[in-house]
VEXDREN-2710 file (C-alpha; in Angstrom, 1 decimal):
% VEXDREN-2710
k/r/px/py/pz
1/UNK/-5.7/-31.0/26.1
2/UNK/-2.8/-33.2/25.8
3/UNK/0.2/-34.3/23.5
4/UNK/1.4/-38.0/23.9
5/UNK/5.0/-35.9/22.4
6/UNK/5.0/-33.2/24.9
7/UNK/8.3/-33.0/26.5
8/UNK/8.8/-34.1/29.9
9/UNK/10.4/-30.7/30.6
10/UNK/12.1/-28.1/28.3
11/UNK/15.0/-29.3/26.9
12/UNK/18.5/-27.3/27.9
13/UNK/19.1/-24.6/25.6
14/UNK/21.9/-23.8/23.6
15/UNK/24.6/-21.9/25.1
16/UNK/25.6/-18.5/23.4
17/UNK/28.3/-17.9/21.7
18/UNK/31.4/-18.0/24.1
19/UNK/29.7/-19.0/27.2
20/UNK/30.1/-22.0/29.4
21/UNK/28.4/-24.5/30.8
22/UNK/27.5/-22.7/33.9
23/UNK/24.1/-22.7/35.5
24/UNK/21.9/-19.5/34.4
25/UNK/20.9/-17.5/37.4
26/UNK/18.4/-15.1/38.3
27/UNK/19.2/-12.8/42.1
28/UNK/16.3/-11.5/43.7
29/UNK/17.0/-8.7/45.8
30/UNK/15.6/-5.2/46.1
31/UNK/19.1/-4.0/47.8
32/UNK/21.6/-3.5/45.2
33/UNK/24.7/-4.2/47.3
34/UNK/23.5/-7.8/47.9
35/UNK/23.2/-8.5/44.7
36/UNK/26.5/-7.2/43.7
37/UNK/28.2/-9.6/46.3
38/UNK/25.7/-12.8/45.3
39/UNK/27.3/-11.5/42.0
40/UNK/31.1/-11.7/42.8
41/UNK/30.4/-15.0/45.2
42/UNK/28.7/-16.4/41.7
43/UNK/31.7/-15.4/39.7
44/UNK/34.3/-16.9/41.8
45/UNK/32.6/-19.9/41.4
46/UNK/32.7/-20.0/37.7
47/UNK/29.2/-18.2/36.8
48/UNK/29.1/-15.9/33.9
49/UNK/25.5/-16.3/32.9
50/UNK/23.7/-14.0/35.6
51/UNK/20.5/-11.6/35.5
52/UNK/19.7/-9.1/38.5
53/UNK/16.3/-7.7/39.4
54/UNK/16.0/-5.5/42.1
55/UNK/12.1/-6.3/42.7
56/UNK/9.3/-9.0/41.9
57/UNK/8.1/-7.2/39.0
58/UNK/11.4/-7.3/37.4
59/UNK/11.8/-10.8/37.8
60/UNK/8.5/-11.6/36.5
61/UNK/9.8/-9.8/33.5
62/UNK/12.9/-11.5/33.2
63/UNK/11.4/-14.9/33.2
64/UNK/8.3/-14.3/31.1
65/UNK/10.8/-12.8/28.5
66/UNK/11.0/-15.1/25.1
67/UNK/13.6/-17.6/25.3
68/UNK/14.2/-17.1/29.1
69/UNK/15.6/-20.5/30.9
70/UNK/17.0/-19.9/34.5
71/UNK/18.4/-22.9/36.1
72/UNK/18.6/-21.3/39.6
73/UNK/16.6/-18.4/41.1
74/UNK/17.8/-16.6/44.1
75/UNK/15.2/-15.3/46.0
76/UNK/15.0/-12.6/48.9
77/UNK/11.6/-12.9/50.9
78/UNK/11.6/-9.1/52.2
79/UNK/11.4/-6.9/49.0
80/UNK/9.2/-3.4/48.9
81/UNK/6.3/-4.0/46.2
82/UNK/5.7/-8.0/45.9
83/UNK/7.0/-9.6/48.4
84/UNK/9.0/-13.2/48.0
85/UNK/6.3/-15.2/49.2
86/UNK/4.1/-13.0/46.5
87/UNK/7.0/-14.1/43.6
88/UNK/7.0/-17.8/44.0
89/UNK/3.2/-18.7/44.0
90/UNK/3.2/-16.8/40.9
91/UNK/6.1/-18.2/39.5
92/UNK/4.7/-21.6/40.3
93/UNK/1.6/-20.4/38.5
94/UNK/3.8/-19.8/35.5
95/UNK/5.1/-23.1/35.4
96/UNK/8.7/-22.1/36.1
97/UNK/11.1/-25.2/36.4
98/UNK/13.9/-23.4/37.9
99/UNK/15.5/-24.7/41.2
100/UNK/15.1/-22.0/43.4
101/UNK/17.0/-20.6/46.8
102/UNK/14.9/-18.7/49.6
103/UNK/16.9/-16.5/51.5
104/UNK/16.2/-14.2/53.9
105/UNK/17.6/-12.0/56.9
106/UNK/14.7/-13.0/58.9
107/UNK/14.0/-15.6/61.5
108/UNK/15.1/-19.5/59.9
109/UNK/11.3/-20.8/60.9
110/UNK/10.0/-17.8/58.2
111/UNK/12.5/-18.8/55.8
112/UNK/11.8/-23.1/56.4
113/UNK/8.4/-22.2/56.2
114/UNK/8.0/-20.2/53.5
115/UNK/10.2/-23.3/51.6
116/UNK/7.9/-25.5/52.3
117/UNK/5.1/-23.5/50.9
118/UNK/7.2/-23.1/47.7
119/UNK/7.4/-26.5/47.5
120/UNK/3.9/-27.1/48.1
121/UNK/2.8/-25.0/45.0
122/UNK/4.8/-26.9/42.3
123/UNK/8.1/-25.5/42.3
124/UNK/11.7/-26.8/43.0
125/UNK/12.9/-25.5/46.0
126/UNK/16.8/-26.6/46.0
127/UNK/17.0/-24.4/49.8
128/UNK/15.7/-21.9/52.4
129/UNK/19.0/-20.2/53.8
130/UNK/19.8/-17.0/55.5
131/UNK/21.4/-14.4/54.9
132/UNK/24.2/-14.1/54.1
133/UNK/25.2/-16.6/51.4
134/UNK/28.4/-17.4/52.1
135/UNK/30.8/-18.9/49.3
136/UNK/30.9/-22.3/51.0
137/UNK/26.9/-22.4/51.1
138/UNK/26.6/-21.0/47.0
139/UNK/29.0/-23.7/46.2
140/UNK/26.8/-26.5/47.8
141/UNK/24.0/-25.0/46.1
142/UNK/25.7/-24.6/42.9
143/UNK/26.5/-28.3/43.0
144/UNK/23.0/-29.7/43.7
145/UNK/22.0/-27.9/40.6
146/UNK/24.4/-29.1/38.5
147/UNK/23.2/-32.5/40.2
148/UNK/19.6/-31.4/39.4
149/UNK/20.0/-31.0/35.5
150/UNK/20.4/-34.7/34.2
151/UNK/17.3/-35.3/35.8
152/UNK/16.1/-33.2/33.0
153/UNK/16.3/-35.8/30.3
154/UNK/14.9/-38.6/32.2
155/UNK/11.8/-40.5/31.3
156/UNK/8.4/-40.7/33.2
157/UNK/7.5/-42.7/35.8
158/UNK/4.4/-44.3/34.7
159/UNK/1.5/-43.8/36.5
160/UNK/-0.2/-46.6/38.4
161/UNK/-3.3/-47.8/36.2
162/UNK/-5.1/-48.9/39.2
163/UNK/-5.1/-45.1/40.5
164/UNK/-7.0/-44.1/37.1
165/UNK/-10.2/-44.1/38.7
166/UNK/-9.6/-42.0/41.5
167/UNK/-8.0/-39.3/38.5
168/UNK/-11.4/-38.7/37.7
169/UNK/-13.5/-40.0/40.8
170/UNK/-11.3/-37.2/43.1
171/UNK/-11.2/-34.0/40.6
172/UNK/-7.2/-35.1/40.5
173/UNK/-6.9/-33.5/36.7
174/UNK/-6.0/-30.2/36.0
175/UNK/-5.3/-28.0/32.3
176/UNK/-2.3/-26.1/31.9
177/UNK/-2.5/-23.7/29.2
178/UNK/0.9/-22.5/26.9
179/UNK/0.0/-19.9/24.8
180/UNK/0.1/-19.1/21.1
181/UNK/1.3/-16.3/19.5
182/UNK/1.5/-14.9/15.4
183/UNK/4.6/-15.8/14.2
184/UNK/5.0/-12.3/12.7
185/UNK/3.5/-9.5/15.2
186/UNK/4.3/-11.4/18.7
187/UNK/0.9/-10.9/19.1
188/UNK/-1.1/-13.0/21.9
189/UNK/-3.5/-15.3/19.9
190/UNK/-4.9/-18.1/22.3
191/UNK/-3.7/-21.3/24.3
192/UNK/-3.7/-24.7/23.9
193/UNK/-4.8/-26.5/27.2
194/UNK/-3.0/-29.3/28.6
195/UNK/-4.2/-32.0/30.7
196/UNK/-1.9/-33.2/33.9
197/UNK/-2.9/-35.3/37.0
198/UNK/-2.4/-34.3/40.1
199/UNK/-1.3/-37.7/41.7
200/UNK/-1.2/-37.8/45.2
201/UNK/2.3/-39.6/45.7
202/UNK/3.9/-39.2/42.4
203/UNK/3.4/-35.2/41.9
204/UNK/2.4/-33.5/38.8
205/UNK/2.3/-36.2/36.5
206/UNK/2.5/-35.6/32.3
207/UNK/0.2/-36.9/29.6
208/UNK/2.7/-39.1/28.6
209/UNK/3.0/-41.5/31.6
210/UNK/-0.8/-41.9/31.9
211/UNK/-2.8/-41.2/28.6
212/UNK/-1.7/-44.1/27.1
213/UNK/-3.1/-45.8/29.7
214/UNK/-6.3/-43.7/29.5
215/UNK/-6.4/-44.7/25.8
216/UNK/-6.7/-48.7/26.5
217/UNK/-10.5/-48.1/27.9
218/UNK/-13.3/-46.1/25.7
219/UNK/-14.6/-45.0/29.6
220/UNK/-11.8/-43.4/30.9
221/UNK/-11.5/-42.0/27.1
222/UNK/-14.9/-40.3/27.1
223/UNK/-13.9/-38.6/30.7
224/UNK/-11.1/-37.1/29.6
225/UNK/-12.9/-35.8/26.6
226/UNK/-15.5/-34.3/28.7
227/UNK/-13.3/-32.9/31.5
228/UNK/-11.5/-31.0/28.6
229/UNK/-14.0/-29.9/27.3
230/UNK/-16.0/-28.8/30.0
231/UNK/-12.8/-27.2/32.0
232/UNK/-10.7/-25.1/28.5
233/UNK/-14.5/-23.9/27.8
234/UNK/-14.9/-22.8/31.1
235/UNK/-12.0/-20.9/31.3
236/UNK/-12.7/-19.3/28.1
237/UNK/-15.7/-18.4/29.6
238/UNK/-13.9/-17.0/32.7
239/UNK/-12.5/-14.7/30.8
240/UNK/-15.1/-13.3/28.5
241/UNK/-16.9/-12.8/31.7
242/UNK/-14.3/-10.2/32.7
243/UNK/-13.8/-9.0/29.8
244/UNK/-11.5/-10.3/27.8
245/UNK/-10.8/-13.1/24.8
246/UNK/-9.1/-16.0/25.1
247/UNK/-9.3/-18.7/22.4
248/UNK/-8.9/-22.0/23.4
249/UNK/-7.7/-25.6/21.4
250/UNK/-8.8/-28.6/22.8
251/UNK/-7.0/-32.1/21.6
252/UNK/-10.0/-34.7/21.4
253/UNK/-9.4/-38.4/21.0
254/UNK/-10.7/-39.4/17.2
255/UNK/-13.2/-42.0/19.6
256/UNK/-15.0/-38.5/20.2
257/UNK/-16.2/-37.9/16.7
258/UNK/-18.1/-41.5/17.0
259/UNK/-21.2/-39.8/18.7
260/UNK/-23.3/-38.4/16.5
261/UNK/-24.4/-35.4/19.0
262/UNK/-20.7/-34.4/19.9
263/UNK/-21.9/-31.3/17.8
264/UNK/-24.6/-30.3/20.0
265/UNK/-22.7/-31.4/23.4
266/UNK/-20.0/-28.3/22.4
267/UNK/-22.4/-26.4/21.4
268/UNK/-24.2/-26.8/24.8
269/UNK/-21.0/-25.9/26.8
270/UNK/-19.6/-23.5/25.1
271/UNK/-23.4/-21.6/25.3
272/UNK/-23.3/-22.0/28.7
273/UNK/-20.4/-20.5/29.3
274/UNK/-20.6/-17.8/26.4
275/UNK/-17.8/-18.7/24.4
276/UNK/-18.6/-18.2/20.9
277/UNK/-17.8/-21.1/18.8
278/UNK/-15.3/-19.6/16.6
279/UNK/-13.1/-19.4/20.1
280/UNK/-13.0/-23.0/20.3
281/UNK/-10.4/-25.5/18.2
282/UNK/-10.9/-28.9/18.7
283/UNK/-7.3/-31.0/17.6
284/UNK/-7.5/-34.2/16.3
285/UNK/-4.0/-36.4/16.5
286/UNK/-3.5/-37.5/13.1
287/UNK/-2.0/-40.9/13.8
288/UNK/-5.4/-41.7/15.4
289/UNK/-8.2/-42.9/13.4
290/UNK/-11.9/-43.0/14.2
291/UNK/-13.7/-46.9/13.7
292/UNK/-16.1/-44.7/11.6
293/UNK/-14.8/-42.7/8.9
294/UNK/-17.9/-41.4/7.3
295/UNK/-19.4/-40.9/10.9
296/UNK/-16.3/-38.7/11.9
297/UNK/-16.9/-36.9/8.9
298/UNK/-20.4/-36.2/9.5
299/UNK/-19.6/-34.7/13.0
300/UNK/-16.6/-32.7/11.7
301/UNK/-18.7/-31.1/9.5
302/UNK/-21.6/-30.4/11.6
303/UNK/-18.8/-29.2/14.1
304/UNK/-17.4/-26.7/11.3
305/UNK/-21.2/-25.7/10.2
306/UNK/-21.4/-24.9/14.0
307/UNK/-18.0/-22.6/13.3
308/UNK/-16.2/-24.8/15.4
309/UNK/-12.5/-25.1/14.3
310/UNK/-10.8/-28.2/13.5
311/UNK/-7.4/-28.7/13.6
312/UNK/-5.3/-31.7/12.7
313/UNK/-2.7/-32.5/15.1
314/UNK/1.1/-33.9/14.9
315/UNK/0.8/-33.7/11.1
316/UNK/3.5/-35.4/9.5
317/UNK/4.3/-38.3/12.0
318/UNK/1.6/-40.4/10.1
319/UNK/0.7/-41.8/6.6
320/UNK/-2.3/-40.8/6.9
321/UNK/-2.5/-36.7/6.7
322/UNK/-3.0/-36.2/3.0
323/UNK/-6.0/-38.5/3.2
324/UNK/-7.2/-37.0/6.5
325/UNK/-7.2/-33.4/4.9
326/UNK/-9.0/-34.6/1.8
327/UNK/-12.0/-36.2/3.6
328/UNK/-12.5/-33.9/6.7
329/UNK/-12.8/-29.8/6.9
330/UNK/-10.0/-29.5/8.7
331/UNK/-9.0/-25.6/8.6
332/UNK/-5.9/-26.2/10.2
333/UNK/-2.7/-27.7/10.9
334/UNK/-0.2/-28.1/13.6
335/UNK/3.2/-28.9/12.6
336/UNK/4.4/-31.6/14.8
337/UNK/7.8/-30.6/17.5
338/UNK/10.1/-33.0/15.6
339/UNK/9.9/-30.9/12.4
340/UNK/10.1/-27.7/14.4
341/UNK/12.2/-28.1/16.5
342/UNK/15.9/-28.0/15.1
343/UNK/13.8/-26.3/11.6
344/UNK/16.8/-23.6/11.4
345/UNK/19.6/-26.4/11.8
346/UNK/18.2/-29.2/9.1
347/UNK/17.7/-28.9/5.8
348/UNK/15.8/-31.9/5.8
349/UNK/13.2/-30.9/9.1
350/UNK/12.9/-27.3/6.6
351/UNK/11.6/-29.3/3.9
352/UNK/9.3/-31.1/5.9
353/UNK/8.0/-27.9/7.0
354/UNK/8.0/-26.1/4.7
355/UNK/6.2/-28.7/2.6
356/UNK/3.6/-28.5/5.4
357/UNK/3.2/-24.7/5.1
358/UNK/3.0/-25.0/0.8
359/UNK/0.6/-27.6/1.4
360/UNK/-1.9/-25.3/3.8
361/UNK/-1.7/-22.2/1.9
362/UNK/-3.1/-24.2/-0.9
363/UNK/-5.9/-25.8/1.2
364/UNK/-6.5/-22.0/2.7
365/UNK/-5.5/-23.2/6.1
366/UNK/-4.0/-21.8/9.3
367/UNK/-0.4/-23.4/10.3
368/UNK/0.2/-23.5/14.1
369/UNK/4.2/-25.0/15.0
370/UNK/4.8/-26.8/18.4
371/UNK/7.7/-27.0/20.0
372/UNK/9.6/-23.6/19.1
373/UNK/12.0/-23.7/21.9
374/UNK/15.0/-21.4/19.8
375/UNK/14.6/-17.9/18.3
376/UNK/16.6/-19.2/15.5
377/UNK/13.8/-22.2/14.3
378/UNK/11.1/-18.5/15.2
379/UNK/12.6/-16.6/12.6
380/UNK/13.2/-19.6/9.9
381/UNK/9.3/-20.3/10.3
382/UNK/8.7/-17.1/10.1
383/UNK/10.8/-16.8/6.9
384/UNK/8.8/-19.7/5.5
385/UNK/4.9/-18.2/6.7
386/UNK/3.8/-20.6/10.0
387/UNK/1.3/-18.2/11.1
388/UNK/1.4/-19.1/14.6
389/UNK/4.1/-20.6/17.0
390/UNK/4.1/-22.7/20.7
391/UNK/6.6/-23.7/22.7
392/UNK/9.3/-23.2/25.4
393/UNK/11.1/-20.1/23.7
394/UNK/7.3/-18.6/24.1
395/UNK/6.2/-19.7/27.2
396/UNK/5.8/-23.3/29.2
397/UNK/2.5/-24.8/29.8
398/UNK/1.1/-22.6/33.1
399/UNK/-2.2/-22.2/35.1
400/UNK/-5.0/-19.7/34.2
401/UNK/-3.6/-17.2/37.0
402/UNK/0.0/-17.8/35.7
403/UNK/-1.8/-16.9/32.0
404/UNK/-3.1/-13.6/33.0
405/UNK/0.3/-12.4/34.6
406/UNK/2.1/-14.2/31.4
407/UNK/-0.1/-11.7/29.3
408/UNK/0.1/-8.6/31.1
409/UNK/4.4/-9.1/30.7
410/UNK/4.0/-10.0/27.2
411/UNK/2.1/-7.0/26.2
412/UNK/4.2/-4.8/28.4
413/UNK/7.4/-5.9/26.5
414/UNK/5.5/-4.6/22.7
415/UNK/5.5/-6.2/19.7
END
């Protein structure tokens, strides 16, 4: 549902070996002589890091790929197959945080227009030109995203606490879901979903600039329980409906485990929708602790009788993890992003990890690591036996229509 330690945005990757600090870009363009000369107008301005694709479905590849980052996207509207306007509302599914350039031969009211829809779905629309680019115009754009990037690092706004009631009284939440994949195979495993509010003046706000504010009232607490509940179990359900699996993990509030029938409530939804049980993970933060101990261990176990899983969140940021896994049926644990992140670099985050991993094949438990945003920290936890990884090198945190085109790519590319 939501992680307090989520990033505000991914983090800039490291550069590869030799290159500069230039902006990574992605041309659009089905005709191949434009995008040689958005090429040589790049290169003249000092951009080495540069990926064509000559239709929608090639970009869609080149951004879904592992590890993919662009920082600026130039994008032709009039394209055979998908059109532009086609590319960017599913890139905004996708959660793409790319600044991105419309341009087009066609009339500047199509182009403005078909900006301000961009903009309107999410994504970071740095311009709507014509064509063609010339150098003066790239470098101007060039120069807004290099202006663009330091915003990057910076903090949350915090949201307003007086607007928390209207979060829940006007359907302002919505899930994102960033999927999970085995560490080993690459293969598609499940999501995790991830709460964000819709504000109406600040944007698309993160859980960090608004849980903590959720978590000062048992109320508001208890409705965002419910809404993730009852939202990640209906789009499991979604998808069983057509056909298809997904598994779904579910971050509860330890507050949750104080009612006694939390058992039957899941139960209830998740046979409603026709999810079986064994689809559903419900994370518990392990930092939090219940004002009941024996009652949330009552209702984890009647939650794992049910063959719901349990899984213990941000282990190792707390003292109380050992004691945690000793008392509840947890069956498995996610390594928190500060030990993951940077594993391949620090000796010290490796022990810490791989600790973790010792410790879970002992207690027969799955290990799930967050925040993989390097291939590098992939293959050292793959080394060491995570059997499952999340992050940014996989994929960001998207919508349920940005999932299922996330998949289809995924599987397209093998294992």
């Amino acid at each position: 549902m939501t992680s307090r330690h989520e990033p505000a945005a991914a983090p800039l990757p490291e550069p590869p070996s030799g290159g500069s600090g230039a902006p990574r870009v992605l041309i659009v363009d089905d005709q191949p002589e434009v995008r040689g000369y958005l090429r040589s107008v790049l290169e003249a301005e000092g951009v080495d890091r540069i990926i064509d694709a000559s239709s929608g479905e090639a970009a869609l590849a080149a951004v879904t790929d592992a590890g993919a980052r662009f920082d600026l996207i130039l994008c032709d509207l009039q394209m055979t197959g998908a059109d532009g306007v086609e590319l960017m509302h599913t890139l905004a599914d996708l959660g793409v945080d790319a600044s991105i350039v419309v341009m087009s031969a066609e009339d500047r009211r199509i182009v403005e227009t078909v900006g301000l829809l961009a903009k309107e779905r999410g994504l970071h629309v740095l311009g709507a030109v014509q064509k063609p680019i010339t150098p003066e115009t790239m470098r101007g754009l060039l120069a807004r995203v290099d202006d663009a990037l330091p915003e990057i690092q910076r903090p949350p706004v915090m949201a307003p606490e007086s607007d928390l009631k209207n979060a829940f009284r006007l359907d302002e939440l919505r899930l994102l879901y960033q999927p999970q994949v085995r560490t080993r195979t690459r293969e598609f495993l499940g999501v995790e979903a991830l709460v964000r509010w819709q504000h109406p003046t600040l944007g698309l706000v993160l859980p960090s600039a608004f849980v903590p504010l959720i978590e000062r009232s048992e109320h508001f607490m208890a409705l965002l329980n419910d809404y993730a509940l009852q939202a990640a179990i209906a789009c499991a359900g979604r998808w069983r409906e057509a056909g298809r699996n997904l598994r779904v993990a579910i971050n509860l509030s330890a507050s949750a485990f104080d009612v006694l029938d939390l058992p039957e409530r899941i139960a209830a939804i998740a046979a409603a929708a026709s999810v079986p049980s064994e689809f559903i993970t419900l994370e518990v933060t392990e930092t939090q602790v219940a004002r009941d101990a024996v009652r949330m261990a009552e209702v984890a176990s009647r939650l794992r009788l049910k063959h719901f899983n349990l899984s213990i969140d941000d282990f190792g940021t707390g003292q109380s993890g050992l004691s945690q896994l000793r008392h509840l049926p947890f069956n498995e644990i996610k390594i928190d992003r500060q030990f993951a992140h940077g594993c391949s670099r620090s000796a010290t985050q490796r022990s810490v990890v791989e600790a973790s991993l010792a410790l879970a094949r002992d207690l027969g438990m799955t290990t799930v690591a967050e925040g993989v945003e390097h291939r590098a920290d992939w293959h050292t936890l793959a080394a060491l036996g995570c059997d499952v990884v999340q992050g940014y090198h996989v994929a960001r945190p998207m919508s349920e229509a940005g999932l299922a085109e996330w998949i289809k790519q995924w599987n397209a590319k093998g294992r």
